[in-house]
Wavefront OBJ file of the C-alpha trace (Angstrom):
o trace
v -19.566 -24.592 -0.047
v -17.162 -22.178 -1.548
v -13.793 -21.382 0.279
v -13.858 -17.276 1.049
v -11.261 -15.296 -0.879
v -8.946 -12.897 1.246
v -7.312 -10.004 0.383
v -4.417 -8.810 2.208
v -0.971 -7.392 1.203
v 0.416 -9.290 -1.426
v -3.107 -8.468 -3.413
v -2.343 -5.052 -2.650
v 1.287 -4.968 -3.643
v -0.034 -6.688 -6.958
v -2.933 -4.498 -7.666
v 0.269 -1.573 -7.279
v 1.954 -3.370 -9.742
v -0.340 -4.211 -12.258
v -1.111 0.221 -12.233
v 2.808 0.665 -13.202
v 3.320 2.460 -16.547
v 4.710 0.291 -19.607
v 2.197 -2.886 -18.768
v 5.202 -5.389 -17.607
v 3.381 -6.715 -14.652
v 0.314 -8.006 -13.801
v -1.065 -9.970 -17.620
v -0.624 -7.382 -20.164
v -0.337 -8.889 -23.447
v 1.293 -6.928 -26.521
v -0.785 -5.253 -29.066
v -3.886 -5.719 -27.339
v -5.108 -2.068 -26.367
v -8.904 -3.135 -25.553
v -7.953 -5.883 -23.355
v -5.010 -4.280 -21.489
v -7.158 -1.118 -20.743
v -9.690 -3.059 -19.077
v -7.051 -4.800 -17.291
v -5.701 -1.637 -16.403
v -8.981 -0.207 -15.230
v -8.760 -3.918 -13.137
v -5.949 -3.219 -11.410
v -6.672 0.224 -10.740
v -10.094 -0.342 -9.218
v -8.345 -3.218 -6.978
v -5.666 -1.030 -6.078
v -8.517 1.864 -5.255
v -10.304 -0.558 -2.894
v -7.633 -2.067 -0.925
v -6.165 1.082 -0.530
v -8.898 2.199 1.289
v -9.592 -0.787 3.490
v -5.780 -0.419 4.666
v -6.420 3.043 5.308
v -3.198 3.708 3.018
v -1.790 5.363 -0.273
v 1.035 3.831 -1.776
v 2.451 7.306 -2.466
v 5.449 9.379 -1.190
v 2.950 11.626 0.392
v 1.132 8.406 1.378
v 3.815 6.504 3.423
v 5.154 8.112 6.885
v 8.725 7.107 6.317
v 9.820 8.563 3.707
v 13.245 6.483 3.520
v 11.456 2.944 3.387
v 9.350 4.680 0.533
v 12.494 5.169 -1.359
v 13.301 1.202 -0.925
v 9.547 -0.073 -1.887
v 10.172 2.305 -5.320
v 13.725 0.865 -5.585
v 11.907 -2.416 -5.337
v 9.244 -1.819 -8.023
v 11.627 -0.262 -10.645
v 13.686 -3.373 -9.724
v 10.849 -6.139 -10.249
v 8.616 -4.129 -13.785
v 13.119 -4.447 -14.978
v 12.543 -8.379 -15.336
v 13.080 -9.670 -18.279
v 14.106 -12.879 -20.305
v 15.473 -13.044 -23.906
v 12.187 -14.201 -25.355
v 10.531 -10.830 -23.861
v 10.228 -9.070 -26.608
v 8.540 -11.426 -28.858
v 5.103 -11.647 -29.610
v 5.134 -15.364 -31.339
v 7.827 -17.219 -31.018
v 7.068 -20.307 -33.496
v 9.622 -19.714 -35.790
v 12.116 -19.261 -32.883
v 11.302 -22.980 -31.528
v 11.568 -23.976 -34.739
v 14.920 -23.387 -35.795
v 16.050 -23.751 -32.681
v 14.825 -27.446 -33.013
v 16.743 -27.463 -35.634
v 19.515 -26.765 -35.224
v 20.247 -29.989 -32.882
v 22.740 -29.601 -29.385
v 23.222 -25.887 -29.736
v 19.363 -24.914 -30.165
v 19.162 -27.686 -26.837
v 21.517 -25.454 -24.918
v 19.973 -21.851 -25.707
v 15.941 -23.432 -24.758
v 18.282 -25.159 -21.385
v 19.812 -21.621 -20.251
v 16.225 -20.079 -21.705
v 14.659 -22.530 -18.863
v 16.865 -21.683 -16.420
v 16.618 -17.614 -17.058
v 12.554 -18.234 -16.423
v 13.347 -19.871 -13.271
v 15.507 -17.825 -12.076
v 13.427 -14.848 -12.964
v 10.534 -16.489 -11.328
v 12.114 -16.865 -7.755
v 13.658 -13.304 -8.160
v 10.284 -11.968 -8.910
v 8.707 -13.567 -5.879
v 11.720 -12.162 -3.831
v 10.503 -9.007 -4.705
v 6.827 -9.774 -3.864
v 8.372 -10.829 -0.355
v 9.728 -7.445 -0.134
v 7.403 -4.943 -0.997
v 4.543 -7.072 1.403
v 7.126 -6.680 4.204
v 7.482 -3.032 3.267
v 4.042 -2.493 2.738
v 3.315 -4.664 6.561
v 5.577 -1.712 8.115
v 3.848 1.138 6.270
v 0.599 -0.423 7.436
v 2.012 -0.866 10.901
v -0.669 -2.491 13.496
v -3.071 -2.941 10.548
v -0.599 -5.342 8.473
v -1.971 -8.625 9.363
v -5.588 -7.219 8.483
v -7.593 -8.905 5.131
v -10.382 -8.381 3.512
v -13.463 -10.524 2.081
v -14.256 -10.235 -1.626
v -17.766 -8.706 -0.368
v -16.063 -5.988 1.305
v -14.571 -4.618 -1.977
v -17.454 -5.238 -4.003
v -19.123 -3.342 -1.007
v -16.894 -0.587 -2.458
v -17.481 -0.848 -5.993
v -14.791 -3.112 -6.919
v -15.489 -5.407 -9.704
v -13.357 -8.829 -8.465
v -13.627 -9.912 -12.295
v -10.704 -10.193 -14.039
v -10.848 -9.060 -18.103
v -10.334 -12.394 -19.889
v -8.340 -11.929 -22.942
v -10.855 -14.528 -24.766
v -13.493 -11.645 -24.288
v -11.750 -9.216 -26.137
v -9.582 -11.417 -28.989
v -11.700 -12.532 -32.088
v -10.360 -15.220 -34.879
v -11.401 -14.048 -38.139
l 1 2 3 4 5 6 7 8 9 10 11 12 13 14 15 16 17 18 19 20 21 22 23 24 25 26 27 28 29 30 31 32 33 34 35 36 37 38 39 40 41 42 43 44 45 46 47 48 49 50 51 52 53 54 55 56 57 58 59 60 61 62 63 64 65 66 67 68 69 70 71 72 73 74 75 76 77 78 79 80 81 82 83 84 85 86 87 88 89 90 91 92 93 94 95 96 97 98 99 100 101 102 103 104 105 106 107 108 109 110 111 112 113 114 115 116 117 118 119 120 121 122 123 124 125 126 127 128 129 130 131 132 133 134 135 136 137 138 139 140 141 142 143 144 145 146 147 148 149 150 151 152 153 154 155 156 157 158 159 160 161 162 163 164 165 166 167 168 169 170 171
């Protein structure tokens, strides 16, 4: 027998996420438009469901106080900002490479490059903490509610997440 899935806040903050413009949260991948519209579409159909259940919008006009609003989008801005010096590359092969090469120095640069993941990890799930807390006091008595994967698929919501394998071919 199969453990049931819930779906609470945290799902919620990440479905909000993963709906940002510029694709830097929730597994976009670079240069993959068929894949990362489908994840979009993911996302957005998540966020449309559990939206719903909570009986919420996670919108200025959505949220009754209007000054914890401004600290969840502080807190958004804040975590799609993350970023690492290897960001903006879409193979890094050569990188490791010479880096391998070139003996303690390349060692130090992939130690710090290790540490700025890290460190960008726990800051990210800081932020996660954050916006669930904000979201629990938007939600007020209905924060500790959840929901079964049946009851968004009651709505419409597909619970599949696009798998980039579907959508990348090796020619």
């Amino acid at each position: 027998m199969s453990e049931q899935r819930w779906y609470g806040r945290r799902e919620l903050v990440e479905a909000y996420l993963g709906c940002r413009d510029g694709e830097r949260y929730g597994g976009y991948r670079r240069e993959a438009g068929a894949f990362n519209a489908a994840l979009r579409a993911h996302h957005q159909g998540m966020l449309d469901g559990l939206e719903r259940l909570f009986e919420v919008r996670l919108t200025p006009e959505g949220i009754p106080d209007p000054v914890l609003h401004m600290l969840f989008r502080s807190t958004v801005e804040s975590v799609l900002a993350l970023t690492d010096p290897w960001s903006g590359f879409l193979e890094a092969g050569l990188l490791h490479l010479r880096l391998d090469r070139a003996g303690e120095a390349g060692t130090k640069v992939m130690a710090a490059s290790d540490r700025i993941w890290s460190r960008n990890n726990e800051s990210r799930e800081d932020h996660l903490i954050i916006l669930e807390e904000l979201v629990g006091l938007f939600l007020g008595d209905r924060a500790h509610h959840a929901f079964t994967a049946d009851e968004l698929r009651a709505l419409g919501v597909d619970l599949q997440r696009p798998r980039p394998v579907d959508y990348f071919t090796s020619d």
